[in-house]
C-alpha positions as CSV (number, residue, x, y, z in Angstrom):
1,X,-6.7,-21.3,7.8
2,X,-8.4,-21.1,4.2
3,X,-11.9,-21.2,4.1
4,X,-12.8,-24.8,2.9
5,X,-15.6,-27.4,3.4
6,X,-13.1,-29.9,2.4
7,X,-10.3,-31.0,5.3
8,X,-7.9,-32.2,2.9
9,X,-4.1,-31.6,3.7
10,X,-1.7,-30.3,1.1
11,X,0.6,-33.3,-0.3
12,X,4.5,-32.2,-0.3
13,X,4.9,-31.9,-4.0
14,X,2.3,-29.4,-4.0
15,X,3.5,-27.6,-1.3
16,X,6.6,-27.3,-2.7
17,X,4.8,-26.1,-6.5
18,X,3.5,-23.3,-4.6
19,X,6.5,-21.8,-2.6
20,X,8.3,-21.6,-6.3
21,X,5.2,-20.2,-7.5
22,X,5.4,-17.4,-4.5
23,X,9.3,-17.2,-4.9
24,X,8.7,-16.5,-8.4
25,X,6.2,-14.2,-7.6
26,X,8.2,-12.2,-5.3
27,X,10.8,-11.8,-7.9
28,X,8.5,-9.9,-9.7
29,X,6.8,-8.0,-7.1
30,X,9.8,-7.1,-5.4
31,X,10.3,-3.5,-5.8
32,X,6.6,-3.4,-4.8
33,X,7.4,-5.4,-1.9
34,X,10.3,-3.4,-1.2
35,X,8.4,0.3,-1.8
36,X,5.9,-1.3,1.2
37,X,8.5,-1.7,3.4
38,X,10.1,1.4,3.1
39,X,6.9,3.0,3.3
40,X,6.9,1.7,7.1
41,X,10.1,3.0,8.1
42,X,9.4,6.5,7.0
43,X,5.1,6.3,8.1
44,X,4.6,10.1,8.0
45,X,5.8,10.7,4.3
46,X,5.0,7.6,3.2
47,X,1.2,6.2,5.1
48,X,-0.6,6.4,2.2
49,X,1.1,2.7,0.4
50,X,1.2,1.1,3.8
51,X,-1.9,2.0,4.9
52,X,-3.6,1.1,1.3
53,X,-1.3,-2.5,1.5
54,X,-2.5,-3.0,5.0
55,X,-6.0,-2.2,4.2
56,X,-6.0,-4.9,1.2
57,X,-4.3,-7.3,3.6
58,X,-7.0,-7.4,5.5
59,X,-9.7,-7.2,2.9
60,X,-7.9,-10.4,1.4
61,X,-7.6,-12.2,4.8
62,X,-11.3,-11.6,5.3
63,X,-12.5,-12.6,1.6
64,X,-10.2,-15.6,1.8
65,X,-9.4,-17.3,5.1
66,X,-11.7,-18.6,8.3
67,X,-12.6,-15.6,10.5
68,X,-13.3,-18.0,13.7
69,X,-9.3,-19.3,13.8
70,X,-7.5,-17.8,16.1
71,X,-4.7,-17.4,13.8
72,X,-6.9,-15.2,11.3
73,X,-8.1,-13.4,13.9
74,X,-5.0,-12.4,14.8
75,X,-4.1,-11.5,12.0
76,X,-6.8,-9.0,11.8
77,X,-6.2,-7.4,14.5
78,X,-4.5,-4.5,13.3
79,X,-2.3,-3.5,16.8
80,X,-0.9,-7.3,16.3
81,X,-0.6,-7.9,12.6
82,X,2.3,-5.6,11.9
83,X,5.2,-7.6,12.4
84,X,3.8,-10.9,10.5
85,X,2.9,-8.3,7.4
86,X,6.5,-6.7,8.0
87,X,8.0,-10.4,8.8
88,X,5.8,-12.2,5.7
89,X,7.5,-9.1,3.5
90,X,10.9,-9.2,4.6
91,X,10.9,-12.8,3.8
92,X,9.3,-12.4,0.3
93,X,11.7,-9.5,-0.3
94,X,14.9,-12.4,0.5
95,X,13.4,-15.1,-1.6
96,X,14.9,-13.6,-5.0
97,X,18.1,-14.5,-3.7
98,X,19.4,-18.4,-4.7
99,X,18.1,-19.6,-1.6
100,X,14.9,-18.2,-1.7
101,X,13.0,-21.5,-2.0
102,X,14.8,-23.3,1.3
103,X,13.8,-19.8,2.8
104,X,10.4,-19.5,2.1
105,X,9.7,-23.4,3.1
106,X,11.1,-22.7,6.2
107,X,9.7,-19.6,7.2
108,X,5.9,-21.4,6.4
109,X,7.2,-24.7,8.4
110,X,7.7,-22.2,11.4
111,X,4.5,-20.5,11.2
């Protein structure tokens, strides 16, 4: 989904560097992560993180990823993109627990 010039597939053992990279990450991040998702339970008290989080999301996909696939696209698409941000966070938010690596690589094997 990247944009690349180069169709070369990820091998395993660097697929499985960079979900402890991200679990690691989320660790740290995680009262962000978690501040985000509150922020979209309670939307009229709390737009202003969500809407600044989604509007970087987006930003990000756009800088970073191929516009034409259909998977970008639909995450783009604002009115369908809000349960893969709020799925993609709740899943960052439960990789700081000891299982957080298996959880991660299976949540991206499903995608």
């Amino acid at each position: 989904m990247r944009k690349s010039y180069v169709n070369n597939n990820i091998k395993v053992n660097q697929f499985d560097a960079l979900i402890k990279i991200t679990v690691e990450m989320s660790k740290y991040l995680y009262p962000y992560i978690r501040e985000i998702l509150k922020s979209k339970e309670d939307i009229k008290e709390n737009s202003i993180i969500w809407n600044d989080f989604n509007k970087r999301f987006i930003e990000l996909i756009k800088e970073r990823f191929n516009a034409d696939s259909m998977r970008v696209k639909k995450l783009l698409n604002q009115s369908e993109n809000g349960e893969i941000i709020i799925k993609s966070l709740l899943i960052l938010s439960f990789c700081i627990s000891n299982k957080g690596h298996q959880k991660l690589k299976n949540f991206l094997y499903d995608f």
